[in-house]
C-alpha positions as CSV (number, residue, x, y, z in Angstrom):
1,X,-1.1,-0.2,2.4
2,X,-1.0,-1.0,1.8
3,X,1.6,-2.4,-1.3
4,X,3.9,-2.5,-4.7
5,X,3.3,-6.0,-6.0
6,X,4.2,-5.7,-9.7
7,X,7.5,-7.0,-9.6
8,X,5.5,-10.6,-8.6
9,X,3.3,-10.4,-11.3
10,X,5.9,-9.8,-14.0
11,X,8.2,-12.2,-12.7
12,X,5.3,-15.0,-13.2
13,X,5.1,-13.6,-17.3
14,X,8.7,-13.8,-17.6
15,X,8.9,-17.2,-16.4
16,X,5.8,-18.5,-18.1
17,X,7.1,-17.0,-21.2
18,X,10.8,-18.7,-21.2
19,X,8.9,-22.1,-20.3
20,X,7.0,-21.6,-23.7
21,X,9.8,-20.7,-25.3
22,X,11.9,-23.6,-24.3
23,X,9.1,-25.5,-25.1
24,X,9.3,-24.7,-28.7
25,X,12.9,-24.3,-28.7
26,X,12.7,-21.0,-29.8
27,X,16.4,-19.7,-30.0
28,X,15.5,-16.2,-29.2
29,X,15.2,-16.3,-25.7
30,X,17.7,-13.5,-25.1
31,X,15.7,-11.3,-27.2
32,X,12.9,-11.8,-25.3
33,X,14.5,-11.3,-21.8
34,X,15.5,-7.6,-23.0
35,X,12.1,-7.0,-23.8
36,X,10.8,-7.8,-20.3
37,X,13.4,-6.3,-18.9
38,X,11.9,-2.7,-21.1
39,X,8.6,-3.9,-19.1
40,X,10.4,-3.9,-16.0
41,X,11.5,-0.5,-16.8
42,X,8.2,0.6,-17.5
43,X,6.9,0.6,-14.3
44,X,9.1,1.7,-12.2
45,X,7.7,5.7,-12.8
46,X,4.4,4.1,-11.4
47,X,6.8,3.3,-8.3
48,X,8.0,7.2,-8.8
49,X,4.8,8.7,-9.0
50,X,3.5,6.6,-6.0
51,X,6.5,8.2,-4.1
52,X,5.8,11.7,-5.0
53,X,2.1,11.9,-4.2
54,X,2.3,10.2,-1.0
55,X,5.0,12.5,-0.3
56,X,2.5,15.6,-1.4
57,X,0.1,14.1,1.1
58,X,2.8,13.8,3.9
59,X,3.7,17.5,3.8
60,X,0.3,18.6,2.7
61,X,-1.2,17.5,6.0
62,X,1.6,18.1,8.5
63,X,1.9,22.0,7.2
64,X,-2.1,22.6,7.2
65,X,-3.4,22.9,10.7
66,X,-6.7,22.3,9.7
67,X,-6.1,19.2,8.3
68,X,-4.2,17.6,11.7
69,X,-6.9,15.4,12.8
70,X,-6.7,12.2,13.6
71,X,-7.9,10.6,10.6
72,X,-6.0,12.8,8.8
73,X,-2.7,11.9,10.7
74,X,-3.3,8.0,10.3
75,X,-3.7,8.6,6.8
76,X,-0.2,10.4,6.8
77,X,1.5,6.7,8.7
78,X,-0.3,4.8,5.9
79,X,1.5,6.9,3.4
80,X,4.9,6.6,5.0
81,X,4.8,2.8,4.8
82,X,3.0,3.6,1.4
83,X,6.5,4.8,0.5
84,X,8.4,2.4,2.5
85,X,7.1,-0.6,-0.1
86,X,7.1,1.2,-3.3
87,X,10.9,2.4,-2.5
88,X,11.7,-1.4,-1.8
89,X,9.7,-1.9,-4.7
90,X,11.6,-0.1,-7.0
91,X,14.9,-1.5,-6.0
92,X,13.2,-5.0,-6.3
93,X,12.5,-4.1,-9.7
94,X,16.0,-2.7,-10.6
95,X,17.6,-5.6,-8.9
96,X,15.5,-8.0,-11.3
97,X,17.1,-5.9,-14.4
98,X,20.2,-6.3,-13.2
99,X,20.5,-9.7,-12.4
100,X,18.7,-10.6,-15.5
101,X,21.3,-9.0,-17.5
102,X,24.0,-11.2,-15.8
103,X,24.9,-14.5,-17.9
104,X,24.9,-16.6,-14.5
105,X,21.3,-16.0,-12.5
106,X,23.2,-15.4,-8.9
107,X,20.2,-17.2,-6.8
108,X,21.6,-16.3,-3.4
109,X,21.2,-12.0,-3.8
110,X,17.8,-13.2,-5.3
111,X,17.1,-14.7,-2.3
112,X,18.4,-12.2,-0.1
113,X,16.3,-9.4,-2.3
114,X,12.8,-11.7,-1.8
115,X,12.7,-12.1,1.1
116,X,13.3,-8.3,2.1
117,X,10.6,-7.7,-0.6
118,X,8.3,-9.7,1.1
119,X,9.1,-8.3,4.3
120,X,8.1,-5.4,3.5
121,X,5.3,-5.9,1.2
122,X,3.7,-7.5,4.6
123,X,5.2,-4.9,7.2
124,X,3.4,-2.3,4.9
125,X,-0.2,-3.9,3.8
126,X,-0.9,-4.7,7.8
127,X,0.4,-1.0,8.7
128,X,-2.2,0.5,6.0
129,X,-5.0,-2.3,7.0
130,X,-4.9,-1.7,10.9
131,X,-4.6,2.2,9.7
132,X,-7.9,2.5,8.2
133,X,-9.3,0.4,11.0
134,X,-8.1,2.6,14.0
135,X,-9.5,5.7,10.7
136,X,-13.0,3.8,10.6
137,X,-13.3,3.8,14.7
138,X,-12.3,7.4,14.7
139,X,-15.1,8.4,11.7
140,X,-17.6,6.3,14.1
141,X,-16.9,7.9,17.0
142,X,-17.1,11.7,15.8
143,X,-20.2,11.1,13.2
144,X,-22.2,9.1,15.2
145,X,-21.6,10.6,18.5
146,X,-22.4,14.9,19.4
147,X,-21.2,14.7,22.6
148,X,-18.7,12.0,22.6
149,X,-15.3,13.0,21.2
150,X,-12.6,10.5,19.6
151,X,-9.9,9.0,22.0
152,X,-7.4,9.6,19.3
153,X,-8.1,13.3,19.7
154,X,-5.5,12.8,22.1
155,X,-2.2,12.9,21.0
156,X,-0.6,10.3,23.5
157,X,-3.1,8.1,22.5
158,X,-2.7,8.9,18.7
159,X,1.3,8.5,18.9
160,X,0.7,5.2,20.7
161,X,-2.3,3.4,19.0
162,X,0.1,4.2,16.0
163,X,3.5,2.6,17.5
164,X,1.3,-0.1,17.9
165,X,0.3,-1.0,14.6
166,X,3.8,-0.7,12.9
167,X,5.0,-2.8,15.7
168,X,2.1,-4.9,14.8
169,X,3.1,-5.0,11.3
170,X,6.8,-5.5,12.6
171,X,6.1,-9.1,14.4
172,X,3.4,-10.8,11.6
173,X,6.1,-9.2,8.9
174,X,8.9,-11.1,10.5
175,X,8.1,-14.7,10.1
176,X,8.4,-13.3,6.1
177,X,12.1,-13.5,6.0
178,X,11.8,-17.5,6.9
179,X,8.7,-17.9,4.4
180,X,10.1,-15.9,1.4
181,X,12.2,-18.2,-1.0
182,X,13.3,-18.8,-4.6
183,X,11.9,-21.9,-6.3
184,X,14.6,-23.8,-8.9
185,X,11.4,-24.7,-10.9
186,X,11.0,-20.7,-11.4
187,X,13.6,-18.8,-10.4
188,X,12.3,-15.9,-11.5
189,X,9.5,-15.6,-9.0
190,X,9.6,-14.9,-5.4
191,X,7.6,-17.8,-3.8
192,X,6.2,-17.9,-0.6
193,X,6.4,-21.1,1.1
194,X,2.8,-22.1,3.4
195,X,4.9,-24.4,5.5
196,X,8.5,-23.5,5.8
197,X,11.3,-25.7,3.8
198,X,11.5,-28.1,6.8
199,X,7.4,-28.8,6.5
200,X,6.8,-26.9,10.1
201,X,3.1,-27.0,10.6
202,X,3.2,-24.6,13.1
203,X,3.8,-21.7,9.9
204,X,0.3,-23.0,9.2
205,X,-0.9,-20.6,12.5
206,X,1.2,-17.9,11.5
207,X,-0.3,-17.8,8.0
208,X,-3.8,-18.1,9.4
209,X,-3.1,-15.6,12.3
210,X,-1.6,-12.8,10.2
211,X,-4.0,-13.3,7.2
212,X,-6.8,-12.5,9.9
213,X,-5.3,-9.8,10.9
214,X,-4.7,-8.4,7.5
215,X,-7.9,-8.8,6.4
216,X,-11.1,-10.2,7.8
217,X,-10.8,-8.3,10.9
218,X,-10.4,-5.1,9.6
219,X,-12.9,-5.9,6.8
220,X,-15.6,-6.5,9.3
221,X,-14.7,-4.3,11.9
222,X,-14.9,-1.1,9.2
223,X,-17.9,-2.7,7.2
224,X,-20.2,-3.0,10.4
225,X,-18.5,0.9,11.9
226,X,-18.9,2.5,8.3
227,X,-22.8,0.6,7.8
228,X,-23.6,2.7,10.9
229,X,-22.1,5.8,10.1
230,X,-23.8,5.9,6.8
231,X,-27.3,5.4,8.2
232,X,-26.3,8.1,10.6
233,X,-25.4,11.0,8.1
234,X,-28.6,9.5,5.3
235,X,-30.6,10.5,8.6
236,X,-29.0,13.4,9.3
237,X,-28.0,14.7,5.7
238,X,-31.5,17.2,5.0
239,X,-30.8,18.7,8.1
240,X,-27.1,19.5,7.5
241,X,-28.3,21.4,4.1
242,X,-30.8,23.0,5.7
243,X,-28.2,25.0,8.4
244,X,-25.9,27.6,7.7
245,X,-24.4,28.5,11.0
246,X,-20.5,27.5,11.5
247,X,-20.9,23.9,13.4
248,X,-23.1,22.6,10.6
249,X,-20.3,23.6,8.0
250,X,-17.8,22.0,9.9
251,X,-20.6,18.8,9.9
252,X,-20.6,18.8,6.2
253,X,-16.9,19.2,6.1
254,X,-16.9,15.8,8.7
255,X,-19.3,14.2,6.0
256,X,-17.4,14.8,3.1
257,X,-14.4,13.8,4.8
258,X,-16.2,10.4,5.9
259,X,-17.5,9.7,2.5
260,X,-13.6,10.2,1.4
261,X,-12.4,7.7,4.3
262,X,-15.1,5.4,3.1
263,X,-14.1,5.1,-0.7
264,X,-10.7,5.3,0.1
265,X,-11.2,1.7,2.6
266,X,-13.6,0.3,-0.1
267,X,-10.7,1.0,-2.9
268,X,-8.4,-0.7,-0.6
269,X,-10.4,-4.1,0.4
270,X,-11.3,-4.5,-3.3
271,X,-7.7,-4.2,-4.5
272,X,-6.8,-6.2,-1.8
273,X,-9.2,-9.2,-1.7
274,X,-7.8,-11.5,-4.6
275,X,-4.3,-11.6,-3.4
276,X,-5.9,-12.3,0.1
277,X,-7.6,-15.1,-1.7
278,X,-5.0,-16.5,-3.4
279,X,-3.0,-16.1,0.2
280,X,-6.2,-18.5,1.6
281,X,-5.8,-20.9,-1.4
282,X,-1.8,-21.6,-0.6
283,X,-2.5,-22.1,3.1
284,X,-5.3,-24.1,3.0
285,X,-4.0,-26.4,-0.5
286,X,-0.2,-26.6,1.4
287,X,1.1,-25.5,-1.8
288,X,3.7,-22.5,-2.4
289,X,2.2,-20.3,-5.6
290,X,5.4,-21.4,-7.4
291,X,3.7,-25.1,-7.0
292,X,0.0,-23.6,-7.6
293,X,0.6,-21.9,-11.1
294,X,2.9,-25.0,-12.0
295,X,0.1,-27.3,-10.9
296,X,-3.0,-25.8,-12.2
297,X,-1.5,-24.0,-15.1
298,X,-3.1,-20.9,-16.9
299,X,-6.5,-20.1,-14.7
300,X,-4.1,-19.6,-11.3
301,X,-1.4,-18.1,-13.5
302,X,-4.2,-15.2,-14.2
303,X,-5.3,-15.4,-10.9
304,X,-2.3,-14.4,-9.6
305,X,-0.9,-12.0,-11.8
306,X,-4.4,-10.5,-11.8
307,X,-4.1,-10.3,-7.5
308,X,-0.7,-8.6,-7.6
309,X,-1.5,-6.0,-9.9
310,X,-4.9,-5.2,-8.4
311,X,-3.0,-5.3,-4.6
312,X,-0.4,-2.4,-6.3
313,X,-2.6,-0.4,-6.6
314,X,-3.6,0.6,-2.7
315,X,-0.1,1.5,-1.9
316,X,-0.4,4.7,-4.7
317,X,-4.0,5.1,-4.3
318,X,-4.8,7.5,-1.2
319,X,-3.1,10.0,-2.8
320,X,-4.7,10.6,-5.8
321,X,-8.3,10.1,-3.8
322,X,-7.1,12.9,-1.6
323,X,-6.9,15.1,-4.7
324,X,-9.8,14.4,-7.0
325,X,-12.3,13.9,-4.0
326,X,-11.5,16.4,-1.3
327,X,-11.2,20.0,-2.6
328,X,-10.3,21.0,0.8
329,X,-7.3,18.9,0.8
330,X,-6.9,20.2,-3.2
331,X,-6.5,23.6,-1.8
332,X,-4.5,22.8,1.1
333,X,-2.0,21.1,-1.6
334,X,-2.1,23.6,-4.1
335,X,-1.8,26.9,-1.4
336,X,1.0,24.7,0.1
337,X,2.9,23.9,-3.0
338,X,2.6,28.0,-4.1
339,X,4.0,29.2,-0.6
340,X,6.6,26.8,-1.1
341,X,7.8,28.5,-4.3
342,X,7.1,31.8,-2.9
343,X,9.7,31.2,-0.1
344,X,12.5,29.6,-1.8
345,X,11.8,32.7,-4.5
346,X,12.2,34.9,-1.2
347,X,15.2,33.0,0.2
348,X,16.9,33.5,-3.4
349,X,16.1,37.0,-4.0
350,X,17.9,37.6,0.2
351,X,20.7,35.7,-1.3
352,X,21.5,37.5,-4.1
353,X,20.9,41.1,-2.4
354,X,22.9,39.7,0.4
355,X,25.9,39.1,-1.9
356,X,25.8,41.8,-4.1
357,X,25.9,44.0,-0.7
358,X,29.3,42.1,0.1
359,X,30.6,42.3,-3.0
């Protein structure tokens, strides 16, 4: 989940950047939008590339039987709402460009365009956080446990443990379209507002509710499953080396697997902690982060654009773990992207026989 983020953090240089500029009445000020709107640009191939690997993983895992297990398949739904956010991203992005180039800043599609942003952004980090969760409980069960297999070896209970998280995601993603706002201090930036423009305190619960949810559960729940599963294969791991008889391949393969699962979840929480942080700090100050970087000036400013770009980078990460760690999974990709070619070659050459026999 995770989640594309970068559009935030740029919007907080642009607008810190006009505010010095009008500070020193610099007349160049439309100069300096074009160049941010380069930057804006720039990253939208990250967005791309994001799209395309997640994809690779989607189809990588759904045409290789051996890789349809459970983990394996929750790792799939975290790259479809992996793709989800980056798409929404992207347009986010675009949209910025294009409004940016308009003389008149229309506020209202801004608003429209945050608030869907955020949506999403939300909708996809709690999808990929409760993913790795229900991955963690699944790594526990099968590593820790010889005779004991996984419930979500089951497909019913697979399909509906992962209904349940993107409805999940759906409800605490919701209350985003009230939250999400443009300030008039900085336009620019998307804000997120802690208690709703009418001061409801009761968006005080939601904020606390879903930030649980998002985080400190699942942190704790795959920190203490994870903590036992690596005591479990450090036990185990001599003996493993030792056998070469089929199951104890297929062990190792479990292990390795495991280990992947594992940095992939650490990658995530890391990314993810400062922008949970700075979610913390706006609930428990009452102030938007419009209000927070105006207030405390250049540390939060840092802070924040620091948090975004770090939280970017779980929705393209899996991915690229999947390739550089797992050389099954490398194989599986590559042998899958070759028998691709090799059919569409095969479909060409019918083709053309096909119509040269009619002609």
């Amino acid at each position: 989940m995770a989640s594309n983020y970068d559009e935030v953090t740029f919007s907080l240089i642009i607008n810190k950047s006009v505010n010095f500029l009008n500070e020193n009445h610099s007349t160049d000020a439309t100069e300096f939008r074009k160049s941010y709107i380069a930057v804006y640009m720039a990253f939208i191939p990250l967005s791309v590339a994001g799209i395309i690997g997640n994809i690779l993983l989607i189809t990588t895992i759904i045409k290789i039987k051996q890789l349809q297990t459970p983990s394996y398949i929750l790792s799939a739904n975290m790259a479809v709402s992996d793709i989800i956010v980056l798409a929404f991203g992207s347009v986010f992005l675009i949209s910025n460009v294009v409004l940016s180039l308009q003389q008149h800043f229309n506020h209202s599609i801004y608003q429209v365009v945050c608030k869907v942003n955020y949506f999403t952004i939300t909708w996809s980090y709690i999808t990929s956080s409760q993913s790795f969760t229900a991955i963690s409980i699944d790594r526990f069960l099968i590593m820790t446990y010889t005779n004991r297999k996984s419930p979500f070896q089951s497909k019913k209970i697979l399909i509906m443990a992962i209904t349940i998280i993107w409805i999940v995601g759906l409800l605490l993603a919701i209350p985003m379209l009230i939250l999400a706002d443009i300030n008039p201090k900085l336009p620019h930036m998307c804000d997120l507002l802690p208690y709703g423009k009418n001061n409801d305190y009761t968006f005080s619960v939601y904020h606390l509710f879903a930030l649980s949810v998002a985080f400190p559960i699942p942190l704790v729940t795959v920190f203490c499953l994870y903590f036992k599963v690596i005591r479990r294969i450090s036990n185990s791991i001599n003996n493993i080396s030792n056998i070469r008889n089929r199951y104890d391949r297929n062990k190792r393969r479990q292990v390795h697997s495991t280990k992947m699962m594992i940095l992939a979840t650490l990658l995530f929480m890391v990314n993810s902690l400062p922008i949970m942080f700075g979610w913390f700090i706006a609930l428990i100050t009452g102030k938007s982060y419009v209000y927070l970087v105006l207030d405390y000036g250049e540390f939060i400013f840092i802070l924040v654009s620091t948090a975004f770009f770090m939280a970017s980078l779980t929705a393209i990460q899996n991915p690229f773990i999947f390739i550089i760690y797992n050389k099954t999974f490398r194989k599986a990709m590559i042998s899958n992207f070759y028998l691709e070619r090799q059919n569409k070659t095969a479909v060409i050459v019918v083709t053309h026989k096909s119509n040269n026999a009619n002609t």
